[in-house]
LUMKOL-819740 format. One record per residue (C-alpha): z, y, x. Coordinates in steps of 0.05 Angstrom, whole numbers, plus 5000, padded with zeros to 4 digits. Layout:
# residues N
ZYX/...
This chain:
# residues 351
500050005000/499350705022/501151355016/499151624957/498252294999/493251965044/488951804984/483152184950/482752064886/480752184813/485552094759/486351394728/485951234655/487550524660/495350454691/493049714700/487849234727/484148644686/481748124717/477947494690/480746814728/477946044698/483845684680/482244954668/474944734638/472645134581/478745604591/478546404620/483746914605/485247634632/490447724660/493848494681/496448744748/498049374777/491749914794/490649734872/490950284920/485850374981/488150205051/485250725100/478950325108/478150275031/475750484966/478050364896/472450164845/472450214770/468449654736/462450014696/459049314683/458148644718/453948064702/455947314687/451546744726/450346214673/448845774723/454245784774/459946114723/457945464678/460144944730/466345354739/466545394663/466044664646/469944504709/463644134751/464744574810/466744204882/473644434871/474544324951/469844724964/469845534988/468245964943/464546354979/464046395062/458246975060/462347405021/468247835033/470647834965/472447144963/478346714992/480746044975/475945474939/473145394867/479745044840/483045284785/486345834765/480746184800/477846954801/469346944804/463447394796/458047684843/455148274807/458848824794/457549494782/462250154782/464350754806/467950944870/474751344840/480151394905/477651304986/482251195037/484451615089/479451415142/474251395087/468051935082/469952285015/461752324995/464051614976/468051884918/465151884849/458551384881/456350814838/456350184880/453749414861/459249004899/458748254904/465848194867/470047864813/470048014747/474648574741/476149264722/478849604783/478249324855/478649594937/473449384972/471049695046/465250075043/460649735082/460349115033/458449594975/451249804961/448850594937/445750454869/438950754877/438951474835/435451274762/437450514768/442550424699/449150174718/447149564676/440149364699/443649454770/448248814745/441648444759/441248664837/444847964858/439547524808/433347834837/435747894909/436347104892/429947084865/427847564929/430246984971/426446464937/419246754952/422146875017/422946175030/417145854987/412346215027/406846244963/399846374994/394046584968/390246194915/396345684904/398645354845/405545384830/410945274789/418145474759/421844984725/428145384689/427146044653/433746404658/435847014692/433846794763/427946384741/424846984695/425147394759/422246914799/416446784756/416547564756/415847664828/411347024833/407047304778/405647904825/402147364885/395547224891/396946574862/391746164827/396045894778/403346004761/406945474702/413145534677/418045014643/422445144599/426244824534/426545514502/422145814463/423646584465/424346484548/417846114545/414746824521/419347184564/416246804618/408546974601/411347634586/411947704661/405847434686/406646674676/399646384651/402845884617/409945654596/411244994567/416944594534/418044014588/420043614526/412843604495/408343174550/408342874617/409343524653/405543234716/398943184673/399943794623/400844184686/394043844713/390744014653/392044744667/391044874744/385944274755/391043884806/398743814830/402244394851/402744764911/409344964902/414044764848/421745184848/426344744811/431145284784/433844984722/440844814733/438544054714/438143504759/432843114728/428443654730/427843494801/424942924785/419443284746/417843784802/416543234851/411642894804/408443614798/408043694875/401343514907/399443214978/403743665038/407044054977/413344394976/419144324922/424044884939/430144744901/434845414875/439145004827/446444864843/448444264812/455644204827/458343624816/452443334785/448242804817/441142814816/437542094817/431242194848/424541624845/422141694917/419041054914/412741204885/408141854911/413742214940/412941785015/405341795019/404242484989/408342735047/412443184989/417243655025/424243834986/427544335010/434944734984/434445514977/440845984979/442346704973/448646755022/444846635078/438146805108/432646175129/433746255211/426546215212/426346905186/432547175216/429547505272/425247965227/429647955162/437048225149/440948315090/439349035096/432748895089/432748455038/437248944999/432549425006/427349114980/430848754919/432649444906/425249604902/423249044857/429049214801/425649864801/419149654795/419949174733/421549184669/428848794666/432649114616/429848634560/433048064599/440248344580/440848154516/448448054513/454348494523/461848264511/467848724522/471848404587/477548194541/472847874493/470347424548/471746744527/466746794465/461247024519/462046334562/462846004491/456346284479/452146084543/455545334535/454145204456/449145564444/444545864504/437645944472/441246594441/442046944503/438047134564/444247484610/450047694585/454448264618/460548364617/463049164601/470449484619/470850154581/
């Protein structure tokens, strides 16, 4: 704690803090504590907005997460491993309102995307928070740690020109992929997905097709389309058996770049029929870190910058189609687990 005298700061409407922790498997609460003060190296955020990951906040949800496993070694945010009770969130959005002593005071009254929990007031040192871009909305900007994801993904597919590709999984992340996959010189670029209003969504953005896996053989109905097996297939559903589908997509020397995190789910793959002789590569994809083949031209800075770029450039805001108040959260993860085809990405708000 320090001395209030050392501190710049505006005044505080809330006298305490909220914070969202998982419990035991289908269980959150909020629970209270007191408004944290900035060390000298710090400033104190107010929660505008912050965005819940279906995918990974579902494992925690339903309680499939590796409970021995870190939450999160990438990020300074995080401590401990994903057992319960636990604090989560990556994408949060708010407004700088005290800076420490050491602390440039043009940080005061800045709105900053942090990689942290859900919560309404949190210190955090500078250098992990990022400048929301001037005419960026503080909730579209809740959407910085999906498309940096989806960022990473192209990064690491490597589409080239005149490829076929495609997405299986249509929800936050996978819409932007497609998005940013859309805007390739691709020669063909199919999307799966169960649900029929992200099926449009996915055309919406540049998809030439989007299909219900459920309806054919998705190896031949994506044949019919692009004339042979993919180039590329992203597995990005959140499904382990759709792995099995992107293989069976994949052509001769193809890649299947794999985004999902299945927790404690296991996938059972058929390698014994194609997959040897085609010479099918499967490979994981991650946001914390950067592939070390790229490392010596790519940072995080520079992939910041340019996922700040992309939310700019398109249209996102119809992929929020959700907002709960913080306290209200348990009916927004009861919503993404019963009934998902009602909601793209839902945020979480704190006024």
């Amino acid at each position: 704690m320090t001395d209030p005298d050392t501190t710049r700061a505006q005044p505080e409407a809330d006298s305490r803090a909220r914070s969202l922790y998982f419990t035991a498997p289908g269980t959150v609460a909020v629970r209270s504590r007191p408004v944290p003060e900035p060390g000298p190296e710090e400033v104190r955020v107010r929660t505008t907005a912050s965005a819940i990951s279906a995918g990974t906040e579902g494992l925690l949800y339903r309680g499939e997460a590796p409970t021995d496993l870190p939450a999160d070694e990438e990020l300074e945010a995080f401590d401990g491993d994903l057992s319960f009770p636990l604090r989560y969130g990556y994408a949060a959005v708010g407004e700088v309102t005290a800076v420490g002593a050491n602390v440039a005071e043009k940080w005061l009254e800045r709105t900053v995307f942090a990689y942290n929990a859900h919560e309404s007031q949190f210190v955090a040192e500078p250098e992990t928070l990022l400048p929301v871009p001037d005419g960026v909305p503080p909730r579209e900007a809740t959407l910085f740690a999906n498309l940096e994801t989806a960022v990473t993904f192209l990064l690491d597919g490597e589409p080239r020109l005149g490829e076929r590709v495609t997405v299986f999984g249509q929800g936050t992340v996978g819409l932007l992929t497609t998005a940013l996959l859309a805007r390739t010189p691709l020669e063909t670029l199919v999307a799966f997905e169960p649900d029929e209003n992200r099926r449009q969504r996915a055309e919406r953005f540049g998809a030439d097709r989007a299909l219900d896996p459920a309806d054919d053989d998705v190896s031949e109905a994506f044949r019919e389309i692009a004339g042979d097996r993919a180039d590329l297939s992203y597995e990005l559903s959140g499904d382990p058996d759709a792995l099995n589908d992107a293989v069976a997509t994949t052509g001769f020397d193809g890649r299947v770049l794999v985004g999902s995190w299945y927790g404690t789910k296991s996938a059972t793959l058929d390698l014994g029929g194609r997959f040897h002789r085609d010479r099918i590569e499967i490979r994981s994809s991650q946001v914390s870190t950067i592939d070390p083949r790229l490392s010596g031209r790519w940072s995080r800075e520079r992939r910041h910058d340019l996922t700040w770029e992309w939310l700019q450039r398109l249209e996102v805001a119809p992929l929020l189609t959700h907002e709960v108040p913080l306290e209200d959260a348990g009916e927004a993860y009861e919503l993404l687990e019963e009934r998902p085809d009602e909601a793209i990405q839902v945020v979480l708000t704190y006024e």
